[in-house]
C-alpha positions in Angstrom: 74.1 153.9 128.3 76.2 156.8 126.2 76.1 158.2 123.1 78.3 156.4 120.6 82.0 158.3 119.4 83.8 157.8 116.6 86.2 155.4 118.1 83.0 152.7 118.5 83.1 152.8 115.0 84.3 149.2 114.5 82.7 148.2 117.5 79.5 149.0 115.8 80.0 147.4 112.8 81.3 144.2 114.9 77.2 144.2 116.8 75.8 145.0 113.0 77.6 141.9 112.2 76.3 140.0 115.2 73.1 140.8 114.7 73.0 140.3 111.1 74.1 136.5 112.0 71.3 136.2 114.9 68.7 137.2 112.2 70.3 134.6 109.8 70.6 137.7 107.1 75.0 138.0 107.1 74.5 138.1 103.7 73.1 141.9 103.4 75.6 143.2 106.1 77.4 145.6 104.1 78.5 148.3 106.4 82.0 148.9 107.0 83.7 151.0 109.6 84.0 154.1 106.9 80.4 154.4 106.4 80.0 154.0 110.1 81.7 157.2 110.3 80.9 159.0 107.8 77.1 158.2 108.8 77.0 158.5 112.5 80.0 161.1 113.0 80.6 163.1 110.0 79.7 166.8 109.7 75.7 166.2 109.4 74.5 163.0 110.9 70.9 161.7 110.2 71.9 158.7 112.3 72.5 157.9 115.9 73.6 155.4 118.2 73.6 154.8 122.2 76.2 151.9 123.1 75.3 149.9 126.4 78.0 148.7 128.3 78.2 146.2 131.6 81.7 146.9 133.9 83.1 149.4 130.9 82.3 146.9 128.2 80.2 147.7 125.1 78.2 145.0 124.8 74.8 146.4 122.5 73.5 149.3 120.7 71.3 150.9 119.6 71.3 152.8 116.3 68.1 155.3 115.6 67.5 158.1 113.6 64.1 160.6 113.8 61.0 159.9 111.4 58.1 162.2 110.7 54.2 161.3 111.1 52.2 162.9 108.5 49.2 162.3 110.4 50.1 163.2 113.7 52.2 166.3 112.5 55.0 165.5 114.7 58.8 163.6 114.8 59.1 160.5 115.8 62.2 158.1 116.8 62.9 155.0 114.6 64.7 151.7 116.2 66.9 150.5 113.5 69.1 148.3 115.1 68.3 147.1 118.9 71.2 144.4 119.8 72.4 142.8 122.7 75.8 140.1 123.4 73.8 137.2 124.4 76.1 136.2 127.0 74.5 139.7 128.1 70.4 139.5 127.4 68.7 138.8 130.5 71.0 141.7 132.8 68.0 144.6 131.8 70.2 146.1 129.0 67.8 145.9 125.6 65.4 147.4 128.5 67.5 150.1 129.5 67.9 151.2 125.7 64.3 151.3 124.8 63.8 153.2 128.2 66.6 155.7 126.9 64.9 156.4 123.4 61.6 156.4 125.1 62.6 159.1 127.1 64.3 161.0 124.7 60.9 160.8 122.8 58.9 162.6 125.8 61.6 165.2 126.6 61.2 166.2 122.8 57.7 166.6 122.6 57.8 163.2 119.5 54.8 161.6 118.8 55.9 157.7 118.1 58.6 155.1 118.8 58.8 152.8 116.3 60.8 149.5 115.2 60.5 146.0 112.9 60.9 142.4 114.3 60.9 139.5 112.4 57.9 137.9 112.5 59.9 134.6 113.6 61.7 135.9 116.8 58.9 135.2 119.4 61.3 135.9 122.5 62.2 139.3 121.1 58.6 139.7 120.3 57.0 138.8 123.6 60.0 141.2 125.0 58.6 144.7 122.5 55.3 143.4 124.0 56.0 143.8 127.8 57.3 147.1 126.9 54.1 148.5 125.8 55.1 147.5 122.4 51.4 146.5 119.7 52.3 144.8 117.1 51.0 146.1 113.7 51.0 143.4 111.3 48.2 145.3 108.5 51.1 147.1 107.2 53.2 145.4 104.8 57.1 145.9 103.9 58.3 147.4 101.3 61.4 147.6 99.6 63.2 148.8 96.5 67.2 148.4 96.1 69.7 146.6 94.1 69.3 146.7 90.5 65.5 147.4 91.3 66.5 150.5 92.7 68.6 152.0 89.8 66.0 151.0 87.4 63.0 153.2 89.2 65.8 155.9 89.9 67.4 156.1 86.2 66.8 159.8 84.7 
């Protein structure tokens, strides 16, 4: 595990693209390598990514960024993106990520750890849960964007 650099930046989009395909959604992959960098290495970053790699090879990520629970009055991390090459999944690496962010939770005093799965991904499911992960299923998603977005925006 390491902290992403500016020169994973295509690398990164390349696993956002991977992913994307796993989860059948390649149609809303939109990021490009310039908002990679601009996002995750400009001057003021409010997102992050940890690249795992096997024999020197990047072969997932991880890309987070910190959240904030009203209720409990402290930070928390939030899992955006948790990927690994399949030729790869099995070899402890989506472990060794969560274990990373976990710990980076307790060494900064934050109160949650926090991620989606689609509802149809049962070995990814059953994975979060012998993690410690609970599934929450009373909440409910929901999203605003597209033209959706600039109509509840417009001044």
């Amino acid at each position: 595990m390491r902290s992403a650099i500016d020169a994973d930046a295509g690398t990164i989009v390349q696993f956002i693209a991977d992913l994307a395909a796993y989860e059948n959604l390649s149609h809303e992959a939109k990021a490009t390598e310039t908002d990679i960098l601009r996002d995750l290495f400009g001057g003021d970053p409010k997102v992050f990514c940890e690249i795992a790699e096997w024999e020197g090879n990047p072969v997932g990520f991880a890309l987070w960024f910190y959240t904030y629970s009203t209720f409990q009055g402290r930070y928390g991390i939030w899992l955006e993106d948790l990927y690994v090459d399949p030729s790869m999944r099995g070899k402890g690496l989506g472990k060794a990520m969560l274990v990373n962010l976990a710990q980076r939770c307790v060494a900064e005093g934050l109160g949650r750890f926090e991620w989606w799965v689609l509802d149809w991904n049962e070995p990814s499911i059953e994975f979060y849960k012998s993690q410690g992960g609970v599934m929450q299923d009373e909440w409910t998603k929901v999203r605003v964007d597209c033209e959706a977005l600039l109509k509840l925006g417009a001044p």
